[in-house]
SERO-4910 file (N, C-alpha, C, O; in steps of 0.05 Angstrom, whole numbers):
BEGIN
 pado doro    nc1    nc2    nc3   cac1   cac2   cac3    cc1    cc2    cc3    oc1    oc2    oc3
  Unk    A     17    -24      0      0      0      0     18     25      0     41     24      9
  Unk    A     10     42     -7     27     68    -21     24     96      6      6    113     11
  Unk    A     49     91     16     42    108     36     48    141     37     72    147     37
  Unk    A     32    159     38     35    190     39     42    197     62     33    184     81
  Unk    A     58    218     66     64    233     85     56    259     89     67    273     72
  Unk    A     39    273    105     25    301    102     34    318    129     23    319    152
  Unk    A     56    329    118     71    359    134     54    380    134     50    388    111
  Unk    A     42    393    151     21    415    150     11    430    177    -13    427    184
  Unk    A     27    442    189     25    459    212     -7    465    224    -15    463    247
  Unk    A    -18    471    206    -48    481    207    -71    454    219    -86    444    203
  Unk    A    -70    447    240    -85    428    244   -109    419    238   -113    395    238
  Unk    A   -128    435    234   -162    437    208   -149    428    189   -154    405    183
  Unk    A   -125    442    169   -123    441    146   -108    411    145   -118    395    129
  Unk    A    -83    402    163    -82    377    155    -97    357    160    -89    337    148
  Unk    A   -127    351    178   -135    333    186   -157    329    156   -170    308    152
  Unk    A   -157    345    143   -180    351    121   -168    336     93   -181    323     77
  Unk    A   -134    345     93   -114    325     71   -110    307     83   -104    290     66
  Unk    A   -109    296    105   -106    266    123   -139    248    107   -139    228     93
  Unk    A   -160    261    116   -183    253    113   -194    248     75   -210    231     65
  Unk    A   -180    265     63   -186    262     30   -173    241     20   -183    228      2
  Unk    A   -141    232     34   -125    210     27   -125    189     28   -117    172     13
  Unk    A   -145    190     63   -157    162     71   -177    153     52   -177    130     44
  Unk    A   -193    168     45   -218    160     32   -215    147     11   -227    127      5
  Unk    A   -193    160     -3   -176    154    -33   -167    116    -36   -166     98    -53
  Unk    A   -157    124      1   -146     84      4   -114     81      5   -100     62      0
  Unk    A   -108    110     13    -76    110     11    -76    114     43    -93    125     58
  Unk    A    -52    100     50    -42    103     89    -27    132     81    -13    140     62
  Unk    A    -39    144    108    -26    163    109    -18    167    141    -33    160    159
  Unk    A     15    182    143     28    195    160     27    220    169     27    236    150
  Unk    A     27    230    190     33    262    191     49    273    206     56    265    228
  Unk    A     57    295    194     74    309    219     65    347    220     55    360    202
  Unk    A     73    355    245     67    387    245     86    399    236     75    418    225
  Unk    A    107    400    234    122    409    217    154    405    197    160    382    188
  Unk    A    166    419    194    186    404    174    209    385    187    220    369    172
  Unk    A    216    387    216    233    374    225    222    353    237    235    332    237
  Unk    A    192    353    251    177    325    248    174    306    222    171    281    219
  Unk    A    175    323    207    166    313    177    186    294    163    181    273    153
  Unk    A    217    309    164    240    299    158    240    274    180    230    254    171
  Unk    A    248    273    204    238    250    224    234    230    210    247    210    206
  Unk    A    208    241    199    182    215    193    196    201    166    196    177    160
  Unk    A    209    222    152    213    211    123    240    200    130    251    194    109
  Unk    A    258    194    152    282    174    158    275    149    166    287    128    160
  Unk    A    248    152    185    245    133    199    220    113    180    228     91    174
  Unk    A    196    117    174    183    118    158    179    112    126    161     98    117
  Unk    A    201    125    111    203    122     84    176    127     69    173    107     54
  Unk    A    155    144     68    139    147     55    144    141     31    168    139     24
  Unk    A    118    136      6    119    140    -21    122    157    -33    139    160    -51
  Unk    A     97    181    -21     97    216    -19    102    223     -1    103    213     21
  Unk    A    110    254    -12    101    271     20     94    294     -3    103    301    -25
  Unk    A     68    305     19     55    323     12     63    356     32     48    356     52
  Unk    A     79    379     32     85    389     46     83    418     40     89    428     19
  Unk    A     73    437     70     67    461     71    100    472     68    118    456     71
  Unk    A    105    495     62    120    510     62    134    531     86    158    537     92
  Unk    A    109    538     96    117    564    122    112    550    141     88    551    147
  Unk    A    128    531    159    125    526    182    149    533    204    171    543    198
  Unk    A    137    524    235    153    526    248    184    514    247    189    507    224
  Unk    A    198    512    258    223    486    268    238    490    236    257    504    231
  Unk    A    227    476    223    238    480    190    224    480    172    210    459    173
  Unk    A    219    500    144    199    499    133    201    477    101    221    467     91
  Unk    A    184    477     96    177    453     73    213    453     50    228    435     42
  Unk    A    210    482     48    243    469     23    265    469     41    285    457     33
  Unk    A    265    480     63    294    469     83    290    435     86    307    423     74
  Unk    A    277    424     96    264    399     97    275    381     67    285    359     66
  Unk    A    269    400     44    273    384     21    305    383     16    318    367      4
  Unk    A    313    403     28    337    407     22    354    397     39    377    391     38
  Unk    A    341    398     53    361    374     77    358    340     59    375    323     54
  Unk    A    340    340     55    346    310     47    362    305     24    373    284     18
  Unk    A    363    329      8    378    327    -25    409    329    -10    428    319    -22
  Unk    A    413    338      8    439    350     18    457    319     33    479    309     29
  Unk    A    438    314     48    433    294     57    440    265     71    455    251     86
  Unk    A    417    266     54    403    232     41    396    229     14    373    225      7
  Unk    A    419    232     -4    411    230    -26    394    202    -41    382    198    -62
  Unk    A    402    185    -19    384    155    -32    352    163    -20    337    146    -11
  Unk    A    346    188    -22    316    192    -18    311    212    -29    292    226    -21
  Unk    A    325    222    -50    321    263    -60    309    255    -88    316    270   -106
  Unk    A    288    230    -99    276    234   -107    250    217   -103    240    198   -116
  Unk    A    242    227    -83    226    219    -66    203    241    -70    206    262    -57
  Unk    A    176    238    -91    157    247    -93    147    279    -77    128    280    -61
  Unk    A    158    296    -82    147    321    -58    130    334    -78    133    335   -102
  Unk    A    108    346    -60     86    361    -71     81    381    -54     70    377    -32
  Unk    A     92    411    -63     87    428    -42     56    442    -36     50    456    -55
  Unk    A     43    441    -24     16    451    -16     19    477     -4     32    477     17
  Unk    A     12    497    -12     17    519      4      5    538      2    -15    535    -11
  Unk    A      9    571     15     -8    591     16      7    611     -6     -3    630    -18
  Unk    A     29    601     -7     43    624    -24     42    617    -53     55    598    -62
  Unk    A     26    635    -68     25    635    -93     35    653   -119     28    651   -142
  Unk    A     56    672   -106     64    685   -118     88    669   -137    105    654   -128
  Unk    A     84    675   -164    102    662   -180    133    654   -176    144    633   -182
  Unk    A    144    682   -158    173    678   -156    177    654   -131    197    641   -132
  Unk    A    161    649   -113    151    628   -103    141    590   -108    146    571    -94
  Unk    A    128    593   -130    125    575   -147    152    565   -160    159    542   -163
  Unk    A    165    588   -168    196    582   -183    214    569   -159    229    550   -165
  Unk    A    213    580   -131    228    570   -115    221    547   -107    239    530   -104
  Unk    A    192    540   -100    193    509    -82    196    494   -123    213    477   -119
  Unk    A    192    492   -141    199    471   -160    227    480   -165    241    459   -165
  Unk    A    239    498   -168    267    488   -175    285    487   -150    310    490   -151
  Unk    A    270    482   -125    282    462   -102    271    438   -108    270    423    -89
  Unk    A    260    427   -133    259    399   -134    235    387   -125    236    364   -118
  Unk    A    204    403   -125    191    393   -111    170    388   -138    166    408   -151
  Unk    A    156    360   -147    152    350   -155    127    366   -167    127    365   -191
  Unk    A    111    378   -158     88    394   -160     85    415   -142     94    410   -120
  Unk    A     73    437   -145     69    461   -130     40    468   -130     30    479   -150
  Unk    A     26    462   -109     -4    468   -107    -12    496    -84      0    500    -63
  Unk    A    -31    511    -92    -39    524    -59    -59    524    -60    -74    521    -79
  Unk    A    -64    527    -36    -85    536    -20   -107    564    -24    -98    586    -29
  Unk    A   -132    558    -19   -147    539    -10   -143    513    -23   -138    515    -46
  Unk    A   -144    491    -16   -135    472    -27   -158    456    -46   -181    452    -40
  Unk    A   -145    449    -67   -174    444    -79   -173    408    -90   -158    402   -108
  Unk    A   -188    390    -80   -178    375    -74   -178    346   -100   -168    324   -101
  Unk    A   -194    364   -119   -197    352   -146   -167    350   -157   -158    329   -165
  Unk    A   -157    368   -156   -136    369   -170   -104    360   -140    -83    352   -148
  Unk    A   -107    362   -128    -96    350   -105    -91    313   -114    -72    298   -118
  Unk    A   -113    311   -115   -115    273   -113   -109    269   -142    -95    250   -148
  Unk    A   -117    285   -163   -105    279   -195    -74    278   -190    -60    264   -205
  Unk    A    -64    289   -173    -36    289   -176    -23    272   -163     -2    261   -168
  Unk    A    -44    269   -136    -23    249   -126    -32    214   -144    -14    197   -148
  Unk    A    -56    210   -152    -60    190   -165    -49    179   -187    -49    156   -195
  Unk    A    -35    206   -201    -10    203   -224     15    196   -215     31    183   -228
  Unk    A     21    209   -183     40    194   -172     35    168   -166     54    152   -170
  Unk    A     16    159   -157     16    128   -146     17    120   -164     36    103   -162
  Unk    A      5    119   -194     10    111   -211     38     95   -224     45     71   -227
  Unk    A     50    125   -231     81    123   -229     95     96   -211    109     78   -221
  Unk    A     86    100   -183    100     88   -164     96     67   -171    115     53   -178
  Unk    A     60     55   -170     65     21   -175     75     16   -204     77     -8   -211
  Unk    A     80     31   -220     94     21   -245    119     16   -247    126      1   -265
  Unk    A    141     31   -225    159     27   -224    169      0   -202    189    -14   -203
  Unk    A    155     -1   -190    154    -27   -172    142    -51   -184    153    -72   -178
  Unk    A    127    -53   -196    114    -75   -220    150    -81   -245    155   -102   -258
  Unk    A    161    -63   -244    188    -66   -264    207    -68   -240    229    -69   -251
  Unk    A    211    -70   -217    233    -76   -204    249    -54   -195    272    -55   -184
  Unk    A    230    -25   -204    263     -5   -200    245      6   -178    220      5   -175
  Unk    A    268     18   -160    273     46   -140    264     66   -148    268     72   -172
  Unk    A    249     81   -132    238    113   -142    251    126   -134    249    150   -138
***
């Protein structure tokens, strides 16, 4: 089973992406913020992680960037940033830190699950062929 990880400070807002994922049939993990989150993704190994940007402790691309820095046997490890900040020069920063997709908030969740379902996709195809993601 294809497990997500959902980093998201905002406790309404993550219990609501916890609750859309479950429904979907994917396990999901959580953490409050990016140094819980990194934690989770050493100990854990998610498939995804789905992750806010502005948080406490460390925010979503310090987090990413700790692991590219790293743990490189995990820096291509599915990230999908979810966030409030939508300003373009923003968008430019969390993807060319490597993050797989850039979504914000309000979160809309049609297009949320299209993406991560293209990821799972991905995932069991590459596991059906034997390779590492």
């Amino acid at each position: 089973m294809i497990t997500v990880l959902c980093v998201e400070d905002e406790r309404d807002v993550r219990e609501l992406i916890v609750e859309e994922l479950q429904d979907a049939g994917l396990n999901v993990i959580e953490a409050e913020n990016g140094k819980e989150g990194l934690d989770m993704i050493l100990s854990r190994r998610p498939d995804i992680v789905i992750s806010d940007i502005t948080m406490p402790e460390m925010d979503g691309i310090a987090m990413l960037g700790e692991l590219q820095i790293n743990h490189p046997q995990l820096a291509n490890m599915p990230f999908v940033f979810l966030t409030a900040l939508s300003d373009k020069e923003k968008v430019i920063e969390g993807l060319s830190a490597g993050a797989e997709s850039y979504l914000t908030k309000p979160v809309d969740f049609d297009v949320l699950m299209a993406k991560i379902n293209g990821l799972v996709g991905r995932i069991e195809n590459r596991v059906l062929a034997g390779l590492e993601f």
